[in-house]
C-alpha positions in Angstrom: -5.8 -3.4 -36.1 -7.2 -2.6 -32.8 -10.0 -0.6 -32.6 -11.0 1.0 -29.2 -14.3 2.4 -29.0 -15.4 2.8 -25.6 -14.6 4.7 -22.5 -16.0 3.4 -18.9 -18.6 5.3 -17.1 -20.8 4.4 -14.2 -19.9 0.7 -14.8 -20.8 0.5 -18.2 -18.7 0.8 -21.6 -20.2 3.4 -23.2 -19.5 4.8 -26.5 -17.5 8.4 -26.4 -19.6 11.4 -27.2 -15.9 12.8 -28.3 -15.7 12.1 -32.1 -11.6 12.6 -32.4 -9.8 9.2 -33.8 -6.2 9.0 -32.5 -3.9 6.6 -34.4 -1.8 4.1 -32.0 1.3 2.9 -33.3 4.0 0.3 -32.8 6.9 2.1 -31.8 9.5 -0.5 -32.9 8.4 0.1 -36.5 6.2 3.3 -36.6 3.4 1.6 -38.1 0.1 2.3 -37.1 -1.7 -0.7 -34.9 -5.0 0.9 -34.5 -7.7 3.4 -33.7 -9.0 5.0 -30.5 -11.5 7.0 -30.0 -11.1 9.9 -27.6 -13.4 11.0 -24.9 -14.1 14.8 -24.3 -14.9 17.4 -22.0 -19.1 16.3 -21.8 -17.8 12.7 -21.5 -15.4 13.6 -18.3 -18.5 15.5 -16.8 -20.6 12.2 -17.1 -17.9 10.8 -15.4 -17.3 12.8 -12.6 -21.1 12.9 -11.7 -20.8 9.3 -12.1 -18.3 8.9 -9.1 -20.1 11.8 -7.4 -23.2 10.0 -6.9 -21.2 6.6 -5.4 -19.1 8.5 -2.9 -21.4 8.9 -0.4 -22.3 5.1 -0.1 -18.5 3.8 -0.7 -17.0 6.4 1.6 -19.0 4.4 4.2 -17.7 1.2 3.2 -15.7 -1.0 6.5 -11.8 -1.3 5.7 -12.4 -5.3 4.9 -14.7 -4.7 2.5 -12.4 -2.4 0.7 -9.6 -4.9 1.2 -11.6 -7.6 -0.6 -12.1 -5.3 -3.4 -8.4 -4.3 -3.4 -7.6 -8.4 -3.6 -10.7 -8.9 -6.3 -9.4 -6.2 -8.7 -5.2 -7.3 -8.0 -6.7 -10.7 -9.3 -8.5 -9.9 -12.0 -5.7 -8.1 -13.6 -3.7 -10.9 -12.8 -5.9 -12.6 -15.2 -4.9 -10.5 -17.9 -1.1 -10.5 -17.7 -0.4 -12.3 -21.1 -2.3 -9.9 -23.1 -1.6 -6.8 -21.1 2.1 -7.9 -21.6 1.7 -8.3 -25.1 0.3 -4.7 -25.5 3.1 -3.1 -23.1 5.7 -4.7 -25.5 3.3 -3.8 -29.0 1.9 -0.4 -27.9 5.0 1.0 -25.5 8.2 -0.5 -26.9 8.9 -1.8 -23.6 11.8 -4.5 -24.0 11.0 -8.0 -22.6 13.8 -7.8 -19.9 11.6 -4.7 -18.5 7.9 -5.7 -19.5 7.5 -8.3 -16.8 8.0 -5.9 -14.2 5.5 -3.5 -16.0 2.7 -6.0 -15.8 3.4 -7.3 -12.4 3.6 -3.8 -10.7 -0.2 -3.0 -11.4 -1.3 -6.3 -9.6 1.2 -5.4 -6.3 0.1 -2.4 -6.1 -3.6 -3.4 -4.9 -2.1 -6.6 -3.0 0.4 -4.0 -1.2 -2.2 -1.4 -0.6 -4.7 -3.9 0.7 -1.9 -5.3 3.0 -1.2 -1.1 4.1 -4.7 -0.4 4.5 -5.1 -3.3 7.2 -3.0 -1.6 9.6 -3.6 2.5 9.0 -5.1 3.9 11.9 -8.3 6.1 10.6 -8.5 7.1 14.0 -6.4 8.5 16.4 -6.0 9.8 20.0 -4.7 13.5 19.8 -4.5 15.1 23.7 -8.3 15.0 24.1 -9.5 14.7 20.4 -10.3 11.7 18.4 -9.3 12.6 15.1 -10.7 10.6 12.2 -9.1 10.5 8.5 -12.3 11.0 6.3 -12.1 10.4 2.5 -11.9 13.9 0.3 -14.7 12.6 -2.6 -14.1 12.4 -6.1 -10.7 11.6 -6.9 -8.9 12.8 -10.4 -6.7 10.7 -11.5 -4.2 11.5 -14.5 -1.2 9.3 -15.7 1.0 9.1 -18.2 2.5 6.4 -21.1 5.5 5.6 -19.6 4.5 3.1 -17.3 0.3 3.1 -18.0 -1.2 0.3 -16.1 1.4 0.7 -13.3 0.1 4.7 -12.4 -3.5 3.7 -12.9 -3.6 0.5 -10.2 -1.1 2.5 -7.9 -3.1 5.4 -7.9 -6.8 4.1 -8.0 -5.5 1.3 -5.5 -4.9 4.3 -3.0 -8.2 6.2 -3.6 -10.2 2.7 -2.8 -8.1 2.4 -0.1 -9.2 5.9 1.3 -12.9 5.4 0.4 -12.8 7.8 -2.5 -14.4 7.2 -6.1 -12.1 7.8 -8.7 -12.3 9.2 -12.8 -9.3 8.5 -14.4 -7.7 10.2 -17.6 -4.5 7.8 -18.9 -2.8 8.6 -21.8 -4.1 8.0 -25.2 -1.0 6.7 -26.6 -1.6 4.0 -24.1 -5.0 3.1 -25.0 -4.4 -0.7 -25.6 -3.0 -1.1 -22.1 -5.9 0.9 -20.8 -8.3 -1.3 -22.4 -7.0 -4.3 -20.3 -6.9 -3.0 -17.4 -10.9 -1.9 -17.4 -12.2 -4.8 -18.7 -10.3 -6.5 -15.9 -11.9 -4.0 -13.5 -15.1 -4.2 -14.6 -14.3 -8.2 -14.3 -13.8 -8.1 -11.0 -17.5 -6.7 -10.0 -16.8 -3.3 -8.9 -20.0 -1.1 -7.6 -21.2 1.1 -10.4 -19.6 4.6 -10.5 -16.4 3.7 -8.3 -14.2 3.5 -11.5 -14.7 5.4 -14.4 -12.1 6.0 -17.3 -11.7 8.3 -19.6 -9.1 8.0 -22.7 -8.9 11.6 -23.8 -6.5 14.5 -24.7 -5.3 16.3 -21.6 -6.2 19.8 -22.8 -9.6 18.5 -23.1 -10.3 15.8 -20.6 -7.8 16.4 -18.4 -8.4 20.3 -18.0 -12.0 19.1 -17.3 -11.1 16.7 -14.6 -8.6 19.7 -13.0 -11.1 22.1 -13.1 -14.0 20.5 -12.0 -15.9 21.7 -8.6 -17.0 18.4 -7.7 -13.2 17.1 -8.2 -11.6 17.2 -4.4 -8.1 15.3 -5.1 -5.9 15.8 -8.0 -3.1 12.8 -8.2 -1.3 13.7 -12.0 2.4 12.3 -12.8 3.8 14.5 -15.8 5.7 16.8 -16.9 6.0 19.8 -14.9 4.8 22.1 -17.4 1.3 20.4 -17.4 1.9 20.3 -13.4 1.7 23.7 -12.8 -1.4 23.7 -15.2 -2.8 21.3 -12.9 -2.0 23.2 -10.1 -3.5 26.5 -11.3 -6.8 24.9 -12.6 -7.4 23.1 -9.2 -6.7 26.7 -7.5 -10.4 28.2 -7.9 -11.5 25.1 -5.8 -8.9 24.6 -3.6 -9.1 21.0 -4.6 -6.1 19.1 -2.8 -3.3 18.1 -5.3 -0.2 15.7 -5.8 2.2 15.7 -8.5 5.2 13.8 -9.3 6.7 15.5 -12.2 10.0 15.8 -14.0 13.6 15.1 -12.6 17.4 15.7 -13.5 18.6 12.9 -11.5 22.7 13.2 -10.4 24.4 10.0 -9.3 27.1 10.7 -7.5 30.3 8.3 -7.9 32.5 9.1 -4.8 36.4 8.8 -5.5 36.4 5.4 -3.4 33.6 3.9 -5.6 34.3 0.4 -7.1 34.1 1.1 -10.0 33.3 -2.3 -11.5 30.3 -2.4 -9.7 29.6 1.3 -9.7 29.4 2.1 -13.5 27.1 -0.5 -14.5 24.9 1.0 -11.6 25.5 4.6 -12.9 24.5 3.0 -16.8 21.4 1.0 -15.5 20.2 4.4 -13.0 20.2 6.6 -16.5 18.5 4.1 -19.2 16.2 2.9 -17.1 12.7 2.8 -19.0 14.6 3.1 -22.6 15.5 6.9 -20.4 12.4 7.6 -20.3 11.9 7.9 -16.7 11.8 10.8 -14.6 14.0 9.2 -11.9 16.3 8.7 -14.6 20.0 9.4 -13.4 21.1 11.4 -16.7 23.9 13.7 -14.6 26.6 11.4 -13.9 29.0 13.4 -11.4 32.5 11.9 -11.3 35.5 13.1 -9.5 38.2 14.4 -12.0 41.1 12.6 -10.3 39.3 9.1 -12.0 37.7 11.0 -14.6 39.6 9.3 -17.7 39.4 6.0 -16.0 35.2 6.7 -15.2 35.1 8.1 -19.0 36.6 4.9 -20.6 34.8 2.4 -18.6 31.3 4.4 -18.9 31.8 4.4 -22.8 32.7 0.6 -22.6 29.5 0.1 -20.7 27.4 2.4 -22.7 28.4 0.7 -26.0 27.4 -2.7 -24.7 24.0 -1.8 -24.3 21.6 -3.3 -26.5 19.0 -0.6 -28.2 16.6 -2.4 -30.5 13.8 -5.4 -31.1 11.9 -4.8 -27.7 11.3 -8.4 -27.7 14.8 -9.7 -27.9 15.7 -10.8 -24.3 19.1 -9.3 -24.6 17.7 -5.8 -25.5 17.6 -3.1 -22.7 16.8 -0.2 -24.3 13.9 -0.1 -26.9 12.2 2.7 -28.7 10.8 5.5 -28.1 7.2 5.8 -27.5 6.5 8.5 -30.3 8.2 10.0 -33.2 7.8 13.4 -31.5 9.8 11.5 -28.3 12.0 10.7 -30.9 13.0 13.7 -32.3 12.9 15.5 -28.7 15.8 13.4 -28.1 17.4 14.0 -31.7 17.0 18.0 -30.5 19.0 17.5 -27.1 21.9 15.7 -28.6 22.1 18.4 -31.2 21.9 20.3 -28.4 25.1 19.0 -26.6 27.3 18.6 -29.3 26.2 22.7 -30.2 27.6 23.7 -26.6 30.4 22.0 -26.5 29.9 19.1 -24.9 32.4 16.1 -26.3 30.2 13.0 -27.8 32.3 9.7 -26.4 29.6 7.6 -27.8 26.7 7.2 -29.6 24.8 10.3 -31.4 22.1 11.4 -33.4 20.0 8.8 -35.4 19.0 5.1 -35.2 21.3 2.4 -34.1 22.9 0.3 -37.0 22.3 -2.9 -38.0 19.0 -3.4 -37.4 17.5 -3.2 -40.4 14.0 -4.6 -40.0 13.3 -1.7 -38.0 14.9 1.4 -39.8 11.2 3.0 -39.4 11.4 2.5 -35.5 11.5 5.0 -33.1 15.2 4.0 -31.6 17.6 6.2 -30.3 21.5 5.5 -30.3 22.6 5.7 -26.6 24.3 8.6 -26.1 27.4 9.2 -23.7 28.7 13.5 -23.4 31.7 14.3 -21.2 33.2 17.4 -20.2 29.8 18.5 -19.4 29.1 21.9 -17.5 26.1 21.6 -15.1 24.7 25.1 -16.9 24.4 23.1 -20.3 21.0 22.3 -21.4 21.4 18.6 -21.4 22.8 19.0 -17.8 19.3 21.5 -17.0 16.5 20.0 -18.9 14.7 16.7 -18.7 15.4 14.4 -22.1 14.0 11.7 -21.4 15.7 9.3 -23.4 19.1 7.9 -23.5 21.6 9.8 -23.3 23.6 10.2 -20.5 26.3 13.3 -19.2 29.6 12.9 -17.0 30.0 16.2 -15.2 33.1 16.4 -13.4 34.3 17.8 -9.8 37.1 18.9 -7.6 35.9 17.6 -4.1 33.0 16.1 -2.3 31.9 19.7 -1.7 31.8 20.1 -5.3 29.5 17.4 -5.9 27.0 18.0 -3.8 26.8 21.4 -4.6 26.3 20.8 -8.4 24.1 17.7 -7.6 22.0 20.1 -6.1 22.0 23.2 -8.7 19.3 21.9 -10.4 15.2 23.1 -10.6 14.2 19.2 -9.6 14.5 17.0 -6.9 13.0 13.5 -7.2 15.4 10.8 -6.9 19.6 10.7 -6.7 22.3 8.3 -6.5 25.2 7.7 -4.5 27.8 5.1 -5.4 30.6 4.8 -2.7 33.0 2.2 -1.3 32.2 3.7 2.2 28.9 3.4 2.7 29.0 6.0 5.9 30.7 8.8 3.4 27.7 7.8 1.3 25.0 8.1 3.7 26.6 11.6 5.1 27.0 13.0 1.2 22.8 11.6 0.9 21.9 13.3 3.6 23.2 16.4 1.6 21.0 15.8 -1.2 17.8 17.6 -2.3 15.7 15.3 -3.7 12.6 12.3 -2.2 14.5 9.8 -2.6 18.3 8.7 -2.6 19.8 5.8 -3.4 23.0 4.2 -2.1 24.6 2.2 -4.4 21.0 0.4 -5.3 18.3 0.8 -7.6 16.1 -0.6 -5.0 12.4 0.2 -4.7 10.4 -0.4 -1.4 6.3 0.3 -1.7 6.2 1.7 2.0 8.7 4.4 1.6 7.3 7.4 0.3 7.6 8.5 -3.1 8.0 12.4 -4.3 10.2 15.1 -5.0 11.2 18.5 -3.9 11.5 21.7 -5.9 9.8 21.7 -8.9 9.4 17.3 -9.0 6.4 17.6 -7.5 3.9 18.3 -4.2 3.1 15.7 -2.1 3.7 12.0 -1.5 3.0 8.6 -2.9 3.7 5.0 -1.8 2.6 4.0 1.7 1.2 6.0 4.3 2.2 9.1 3.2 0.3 8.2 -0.4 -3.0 7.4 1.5 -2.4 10.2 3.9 -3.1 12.1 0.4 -6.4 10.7 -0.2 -8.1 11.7 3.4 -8.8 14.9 5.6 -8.0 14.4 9.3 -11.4 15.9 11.6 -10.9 16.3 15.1 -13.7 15.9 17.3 -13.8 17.2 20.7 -15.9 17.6 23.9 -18.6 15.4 25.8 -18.6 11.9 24.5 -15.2 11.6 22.6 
């Protein structure tokens, strides 16, 4: 059993004055693994004066000694990488073929941001101004389970970057992962008060964090619900905000597509994560004059893919993180089959044959045709997977219903032509678009439009974020 006692504040573990115990459990069997005590709203004050009373000193900081740090803390989770991968598999349900990636992101994302921060310019020649990019102060800093130690490096390794002290509130289903990463933080020497961490409910801690006066920058990834809670918290202060939220990724598959290459894309794009990712491609738009061909191939492909033991190298879908996750998914595909959408594969309950873990939190992967774009499971987020094939007349068509949707994070486009591709992308509404790819690259920017989210993450644009541009004019400049 692991029992977490301790939250991080002012460079010390300190014991939470919050009194709640929150079981963590072990998705792949639903058995509970331990304890954690949660942190509340006096505990995220402590914090936030903690990181209040080191910005003035570390705003002042020269961009190689924030580099070093950057490399120090990259290293020192480094260290770490067996156990934290061991917890992302235990504590998350990430399968092995996934996990590696989980536990190597957090340690790029200082060594890229170090390598970013060498070249940004913090100041600049504007007509007859010099305009220098000052850090905002206290940076909040909220994340979420389905990637835990990946949103807390990326983020904090941004705030450092800037010069900004950070308090951070990660999930506390995550809480094993989170104890890692600080201890490897702490590890690598930072200056009291830069980091502090706060496991806790977000109507409690995080409400506290958004609210705060001394709070300047709000960097939350969530749902969009909680989003615009965010949002209307950090209103009173005008604090500045970004938010990557929820997405209803379509992936286009143009009537040229190879579709040998193209559906395994299309599968891959939607159960990402175990589905639960919010640049999960769950609409799959297919023209109707390959529809039966796309249906039969997508159903071959969705039936060969492995849900179950997380640590079986051959599994690419594991559980869900929580029973509630669970039966949120159980809901939608009620859901689908209610409005008439027809089930080509897969379904409610756990897949067969497995047994050992009958009290796990796994989800059957799920394939729906003759979807209409105005179904629920075509409108709302699931976040697990299941997967919809929504067909159309024309190029036209697509676009259109790739675009009638409230989000606007990520899309897909899968094409033989790769110039009919990058015409029908420049047609979509959403941050990001990929052309037959799931590729990620650290310097492109990294939001969405509509209701995914305000603002940017990832390169310049993400430490743009984390500074305030003063202009300074007249004699001397």
């Amino acid at each position: 059993m692991h029992e977490i006692d301790s939250i991080y504040i002012d460079g010390r573990f300190v014991t939470p004055h919050g009194t709640e115990l929150f079981d963590l459990h072990n998705p792949a069997t639903g058995t509970v693994t331990g304890r954690v005590r949660l942190a509340d709203e006096e505990d995220a004050h402590a914090a936030i004066a903690a990181a209040k009373r080191t910005f003035p000193a570390f705003s002042r900081t020269a961009k190689a000694e924030r580099i070093a740090l950057l490399h120090r803390m990259g290293d020192a989770v480094a260290a770490r990488r067996d156990e934290l991968l061991e917890a992302v598999i235990e504590e998350y349900g990430a399968p092995a073929s996934r996990a590696g990636f989980m536990v190597d992101h957090p340690v790029n994302a200082f060594r890229e941001t170090a390598a970013l921060l060498a070249d940004y310019p913090f100041v600049r020649r504007m007509g007859t101004a010099e305009v220098r990019m000052e850090p905002l102060g206290v940076a909040g800093l909220i994340t979420p389970w389905n990637s835990n130690a990946g949103f807390i490096c990326g983020k904090l390794a941004t705030a450092i970057a800037a010069g900004c002290t950070a308090v951070i509130k990660p999930s506390e289903m995550s809480a094993r992962q989170t104890q890692i990463v600080t201890e490897a933080l702490h590890a690598a020497g930072l200056p009291p008060g830069l980091v502090n961490i706060v496991t806790g409910r977000g109507d409690r801690v995080g409400a506290a964090i958004s609210s705060h006066p001394d709070i300047a920058k709000i960097s939350f990834t969530g749902s969009t619900a909680t989003g615009k809670a965010i949002l209307r918290a950090a209103a009173d202060s005008l604090k500045r905000v970004t938010l990557e939220l929820g997405g209803k990724s379509p992936t286009i598959i143009l009537d040229d597509a190879e579709l040998s290459r193209a559906i395994p894309l299309a599968v891959s794009a939607a159960f990402m994560n175990s589905g639960q990712a919010c640049i999960a491609g769950t609409r799959l738009l297919a023209p109707r004059s390959r529809l039966a061909e796309i249906e039969a191939l997508t159903k071959a492909a969705v039936e060969a893919v492995r849900a179950g033991d997380p640590r079986d190298p051959a599994t690419s879908v594991g559980p869900m993180v929580s029973r509630t996750q669970w039966e949120r998914v159980q809901r939608y595909i009620r859901i689908g089959v209610g409005e008439g959408a027809v089930l080509l594969t897969g379904g409610e309950g756990r897949p067969e044959g497995q047994p050992e873990f009958s009290g796990g939190w796994f989800v059957r992967p799920t394939l729906f045709t003759g979807v209409r774009n105005d179904m629920t499971i075509a409108r709302e987020e699931i976040f697990g997977p299941v997967l919809s094939i929504i067909p159309y007349e024309d190029e036209e068509e697509a676009v259109a219903i790739a675009n009638d949707t409230i989000y606007g994070l990520q899309a897909y486009v899968l094409a033989g032509d790769t110039a009919r591709a990058r015409r029908v992308a420049d047609r979509i509404v959403a941050g990001r678009v990929l052309i037959n790819s799931l590729a990620h690259d650290p310097k492109a920017p990294f939001g969405g439009f509509k209701q995914s989210g305000i603002g940017r993450e990832y390169g310049s644009f993400g430490l743009d974020a984390f500074l305030e541009p003063k202009s300074l004019l007249g004699e001397g400049v």
